[in-house]
N, C-alpha and C positions, 0 to 999 in steps of 0.2 A: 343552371341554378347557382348561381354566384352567392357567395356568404354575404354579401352587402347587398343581397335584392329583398324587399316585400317579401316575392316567393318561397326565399329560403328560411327568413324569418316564419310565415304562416307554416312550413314542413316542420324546419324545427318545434316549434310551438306544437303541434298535436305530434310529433314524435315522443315529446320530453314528457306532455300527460299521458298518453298512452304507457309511454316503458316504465315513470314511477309508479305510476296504478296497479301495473304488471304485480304481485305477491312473490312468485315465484323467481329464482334467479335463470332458469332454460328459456322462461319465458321472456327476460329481458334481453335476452342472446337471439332470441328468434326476431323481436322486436330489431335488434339493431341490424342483423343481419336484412331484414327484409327495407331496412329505411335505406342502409350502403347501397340495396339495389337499384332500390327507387331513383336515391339522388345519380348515380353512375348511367342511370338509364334515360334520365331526366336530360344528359346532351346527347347520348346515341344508344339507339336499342340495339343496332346492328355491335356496336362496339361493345356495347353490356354484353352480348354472349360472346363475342370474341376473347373478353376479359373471365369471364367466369369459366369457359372451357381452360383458359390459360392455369387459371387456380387450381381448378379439378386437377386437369392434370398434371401439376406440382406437389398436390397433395397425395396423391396415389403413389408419384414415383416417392417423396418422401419419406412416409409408411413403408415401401419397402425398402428403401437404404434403412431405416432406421432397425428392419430385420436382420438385411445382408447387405453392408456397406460394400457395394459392384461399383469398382471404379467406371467399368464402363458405363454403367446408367446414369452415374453423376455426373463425366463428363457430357452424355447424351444428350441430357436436360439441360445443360448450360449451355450447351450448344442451341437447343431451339429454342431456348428463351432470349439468346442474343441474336439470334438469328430473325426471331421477331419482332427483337428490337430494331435493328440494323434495317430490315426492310421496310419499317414505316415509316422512319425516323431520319433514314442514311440513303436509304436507295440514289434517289435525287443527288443529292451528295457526290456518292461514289461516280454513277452514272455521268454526270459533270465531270468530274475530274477525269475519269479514264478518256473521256470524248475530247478535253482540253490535251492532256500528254499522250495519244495516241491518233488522235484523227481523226479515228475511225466513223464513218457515218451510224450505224447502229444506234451508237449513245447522244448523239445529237438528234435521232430522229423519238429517242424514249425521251428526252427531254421537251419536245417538242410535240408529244401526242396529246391528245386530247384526254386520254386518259389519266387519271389523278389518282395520288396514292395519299390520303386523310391522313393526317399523325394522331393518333387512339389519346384519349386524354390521360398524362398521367404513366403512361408508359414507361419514360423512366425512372418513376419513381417507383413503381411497384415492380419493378424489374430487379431493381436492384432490391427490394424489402423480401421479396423472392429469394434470390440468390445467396445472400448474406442466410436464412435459415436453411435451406439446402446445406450450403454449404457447412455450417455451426452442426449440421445433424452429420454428417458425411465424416466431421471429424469428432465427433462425438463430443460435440459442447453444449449439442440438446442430444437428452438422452429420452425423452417421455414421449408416449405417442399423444397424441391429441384428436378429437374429432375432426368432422370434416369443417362442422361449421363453426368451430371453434378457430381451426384455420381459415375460413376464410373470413370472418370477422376479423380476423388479425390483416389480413392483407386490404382487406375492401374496409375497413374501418371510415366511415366516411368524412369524420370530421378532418384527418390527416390525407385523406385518400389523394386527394390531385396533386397537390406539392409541398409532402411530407408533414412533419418528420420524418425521415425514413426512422420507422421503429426497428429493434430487435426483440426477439419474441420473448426472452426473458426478463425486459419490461413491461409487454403489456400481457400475456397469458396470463400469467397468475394473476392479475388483475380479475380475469372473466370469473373466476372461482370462488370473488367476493366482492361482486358490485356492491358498492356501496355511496350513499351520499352524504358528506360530510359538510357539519356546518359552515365549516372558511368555505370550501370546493363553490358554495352559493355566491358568496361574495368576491372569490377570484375569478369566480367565472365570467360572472356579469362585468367587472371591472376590466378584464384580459380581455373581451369580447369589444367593451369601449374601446379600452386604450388601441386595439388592431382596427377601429374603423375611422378612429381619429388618424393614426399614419394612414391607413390608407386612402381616405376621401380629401384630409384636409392640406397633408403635405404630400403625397406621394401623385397626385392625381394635378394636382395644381401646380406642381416645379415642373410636370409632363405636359402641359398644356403651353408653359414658359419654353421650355428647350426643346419639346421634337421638333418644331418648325427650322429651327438649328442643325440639329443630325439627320433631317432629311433632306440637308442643302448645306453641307459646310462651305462650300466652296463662295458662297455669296457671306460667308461673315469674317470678323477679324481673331485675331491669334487670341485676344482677350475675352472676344464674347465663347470662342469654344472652348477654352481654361474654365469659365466659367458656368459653360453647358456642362462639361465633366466633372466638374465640381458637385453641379444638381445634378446629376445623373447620381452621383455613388449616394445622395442623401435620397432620389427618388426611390431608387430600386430598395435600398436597406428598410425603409416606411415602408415601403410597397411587399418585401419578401418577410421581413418581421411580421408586418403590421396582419397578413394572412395569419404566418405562426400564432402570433397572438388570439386570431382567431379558434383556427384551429386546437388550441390549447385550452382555451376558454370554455369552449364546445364542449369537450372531452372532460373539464371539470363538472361540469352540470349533467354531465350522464355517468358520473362518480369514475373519472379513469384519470389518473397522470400520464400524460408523454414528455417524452423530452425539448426541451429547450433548444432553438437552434442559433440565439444570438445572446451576445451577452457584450456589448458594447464594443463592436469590432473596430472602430478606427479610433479606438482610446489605445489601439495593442502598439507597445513600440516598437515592433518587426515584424515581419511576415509569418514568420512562426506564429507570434502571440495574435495576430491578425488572425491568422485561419485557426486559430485555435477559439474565434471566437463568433466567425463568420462561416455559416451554413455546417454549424456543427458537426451533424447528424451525415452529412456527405463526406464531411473531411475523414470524418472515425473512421466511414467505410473504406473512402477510397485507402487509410491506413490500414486495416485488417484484413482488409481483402482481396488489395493489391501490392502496395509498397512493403509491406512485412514477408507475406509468398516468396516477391522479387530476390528477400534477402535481406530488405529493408535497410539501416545502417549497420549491420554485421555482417558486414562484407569490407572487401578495397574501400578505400576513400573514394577511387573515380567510379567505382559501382555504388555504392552508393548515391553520389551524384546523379549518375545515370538514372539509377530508382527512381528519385527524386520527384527529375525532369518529365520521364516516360508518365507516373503517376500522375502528375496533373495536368499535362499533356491530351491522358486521357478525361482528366473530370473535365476539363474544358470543351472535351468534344460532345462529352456527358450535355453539355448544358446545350448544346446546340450544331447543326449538320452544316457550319459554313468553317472559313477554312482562318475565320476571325477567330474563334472561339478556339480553336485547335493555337493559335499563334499567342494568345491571350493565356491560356493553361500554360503551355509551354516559357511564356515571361514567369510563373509566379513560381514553377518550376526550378526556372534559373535563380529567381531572385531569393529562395528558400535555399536552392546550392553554395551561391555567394555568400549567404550568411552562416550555412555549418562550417565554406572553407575559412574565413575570416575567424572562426568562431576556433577552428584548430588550430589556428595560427596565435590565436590568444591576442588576437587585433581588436582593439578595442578603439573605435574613431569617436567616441564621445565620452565624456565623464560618467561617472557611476555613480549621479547623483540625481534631486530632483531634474536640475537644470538640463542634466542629461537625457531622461527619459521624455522629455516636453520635448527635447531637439529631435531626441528619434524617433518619436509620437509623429512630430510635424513630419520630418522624412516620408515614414512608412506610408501616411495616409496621401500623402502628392505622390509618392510612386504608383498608391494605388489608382491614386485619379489620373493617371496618367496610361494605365491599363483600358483606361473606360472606352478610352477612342477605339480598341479593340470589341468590348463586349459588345458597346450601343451602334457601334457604326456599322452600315446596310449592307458594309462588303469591303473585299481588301482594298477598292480603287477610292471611297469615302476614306480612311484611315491613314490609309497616304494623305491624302490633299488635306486631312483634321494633324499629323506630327508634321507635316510641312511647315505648316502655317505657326504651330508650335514655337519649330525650332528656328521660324524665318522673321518670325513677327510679322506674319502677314495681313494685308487691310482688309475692310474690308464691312459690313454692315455692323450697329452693336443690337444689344441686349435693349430693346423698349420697358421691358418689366424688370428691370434688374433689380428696383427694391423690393419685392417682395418678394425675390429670387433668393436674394441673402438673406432675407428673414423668414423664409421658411427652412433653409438649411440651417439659421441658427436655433429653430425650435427641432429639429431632428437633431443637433448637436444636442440640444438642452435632455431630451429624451436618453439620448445616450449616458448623460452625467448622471442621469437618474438609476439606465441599467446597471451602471459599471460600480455606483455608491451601494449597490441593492435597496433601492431606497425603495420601490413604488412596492413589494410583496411586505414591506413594513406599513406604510401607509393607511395600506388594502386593509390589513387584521385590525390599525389601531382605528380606524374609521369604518369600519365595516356596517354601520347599520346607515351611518346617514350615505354610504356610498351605492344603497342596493338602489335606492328611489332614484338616485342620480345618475346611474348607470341607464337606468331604464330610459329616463329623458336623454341622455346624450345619443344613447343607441338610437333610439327613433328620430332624432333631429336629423343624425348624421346617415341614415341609413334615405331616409325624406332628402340631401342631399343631394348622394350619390346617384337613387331614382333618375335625380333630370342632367347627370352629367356623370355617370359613371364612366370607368375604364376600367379592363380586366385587368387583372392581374400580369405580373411582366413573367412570372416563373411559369406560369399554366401552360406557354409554348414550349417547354422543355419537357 
């Protein structure tokens, strides 16, 4: 049940009458909780109670940490929640690799059964929206018990549920103890609900239609046309993983809830720091509190530190995906984050401190990042080679047939950016808010009537 299908449109629809109708506030907690089921159930029944057992019993062990904080049970549960992860997500993975650096037939004959391990939708999103409140109870940064289905609303919340926000419970809990609907929430909602199916149907779907024929064959194009696949890749995916947020955010206004924001015009940042401080927010925090800070975080050696760094996004990169692209991709931004605290100790400063400067480091940061891409988007490490070959060789090779409308859908994803990063479009929204409710409704269904005869899913929903 995709947010850009009819189907989800007619669910939400009698979900949203049904739960304003509701008088009572348990009963619009019962309303939300039973709709999380439905939508989570709506792509596997068998995985809906895989995921609901998973809840229960984080919620049980939680309630009793929050009794008797038993290191052993907190380790216990982190253990079988990564454990869970790992095997639906990594098996494959692992199993490959050992079979690759050891020989052994075993792991080439698991790779080669017939039988198939499904990756659970959403997994590592809620794995980690899991472990981050374990853990905040375990050190006592949540101190309150809460019901059950009050947890699990917090985790199965449906409108975030497949790929995020990752929430933390001391933004949305207190929430449940005063839904309420506010007049803007009507007019951000429906607007944020737009704005996420305009990226996603009209640029993020359509630069993807332009370049995979590209990343599924580099080796038949030239150094220029794949500079400028990676180019629409970082504006495809950011339409494509906002334009969900957006969604998801929209959602969550019209059932009277705030979540967090997870962009805020990322390749306007002029370094990797201000980059990831602005892209996929909600992952970066975590992998900050509750990996790189543990580590030692930067209060430690210089070269531990570093090290932190590195291993940190190291792992978000493996986060995002079970090939060994993703692992070597975390690991660049890793470095590229090190290089700038050591530069940054040295009181090296390679450009002015002025406008002119931040426009040069701006351009910098965002080609370093598109230069990452040939890692995230390409099918495997032997694509990625023959995508920096050609790079750095200027190799020939076929061009780009749609290349105008290639550049001018990444100049309307830029254009979108200049809007997040001015905060212009939450101004807009308030001072237009009556002639934008009618309009929202017509763009919604135009663009949703689109999507119908040429949809693609989402690029985060495999992670």
């Amino acid at each position: 049940m995709l947010f850009t299908s009819l189907l989800f449109l007619l669910f939400f629809l009698i979900v949203y009458t049904v739960y304003w109708l509701v008088p009572w506030q348990k009963g619009k907690e019962v309303i939300l909780l039973i709709a999380s089921i439905i939508f989570y159930g709506s792509w596997s029944f068998p995985f809906l109670l895989h995921f609901m057992g998973i809840v229960i019993l984080n919620y049980y062990v939680v309630e009793s940490l929050l009794k008797n904080p038993s290191k052993k049970l907190f380790v216990s549960i982190l253990v079988i929640n990564f454990l869970n992860l790992a095997f639906f997500k990594y098996f494959y993975f692992f199993t490959d690799s050992f079979s690759y650096i050891t020989g052994i037939p075993f792991f080439d004959y698991l790779q080669k059964s017939s039988f198939k391990i499904i990756l659970p939708l959403a997994i590592s999103f809620y794995t980690f929206q899991i472990t981050a409140y374990t853990v905040d109870v375990y050190k006592r940064k949540a101190t309150e018990s809460v019901s059950l289905m009050d947890y699990m609303i917090f985790i199965m919340f449906f409108p975030q549920l497949i790929a995020g926000p990752i929430m933390r419970s001391n933004e949305f809990l207190p929430q449940l103890k005063a839904i309420k609907l506010k007049d803007e929430y009507i007019t951000l909602g429906l607007s944020t609900i737009a704005m996420g199916i305009l990226k996603k149907v009209l640029i993020a779907d359509n630069i993807a239609l332009i370049i995979d024929p590209i990343w599924n064959n580099p080796g038949a194009y030239s150094w220029s046309s794949l500079v400028m696949a990676s180019y629409g890749f970082t504006w495809q995916v950011y339409c494509d993983f906002s334009g969900y947020t957006d969604l998801a955010i929209g959602t969550a206004y019209l059932l009277g809830f705030t979540i967090p924001n997870n962009f805020n015009a990322p390749y306007l940042g002029d370094s990797f720091r201000e980059l990831w401080r602005r892209w996929h927010i909600t992952l970066t925090t975590w992998l900050r509190d509750y990996i790189y800070i543990p580590m030692g975080g930067n209060k430690v050696s210089e070269a531990k530190g570093y090290f932190n760094m590195i291993v940190t996004f190291t792992i978000g990169g493996l986060w995002h995906g079970a090939n060994w692209t993703f692992v070597i991709w975390g690991c660049y931004h890793g470095l590229a984050l090190s290089i700038e605290r050591f530069l940054e100790n040295l009181n090296i400063r390679l450009t002015p401190n002025n406008v002119f400067g931040k426009l040069i480091r701006i351009f910098v940061t965002y080609n370093l990042f598109s230069l990452s891409v040939s890692l995230f988007r390409a099918n495997n490490i032997s694509d990625t080679s023959i995508v920096l070959l050609k790079f750095f060789t200027l190799g020939s090779g076929s061009g780009i047939s749609d290349m105008e409308p290639l550049v001018y859908l990444c100049l309307f994803g830029f254009f979108l950016q200049l809007l997040e990063y001015f905060k212009k479009i939450p101004q807009i929204v308030i001072k237009l808010r009556y002639a934008l409710i009618p309009l929202s409704y017509i763009v919604l269904l135009v663009l949703i009537g689109l999507y119908t005869k040429s949809g693609k899913q989402f690029v985060y929903f495999q992670f």
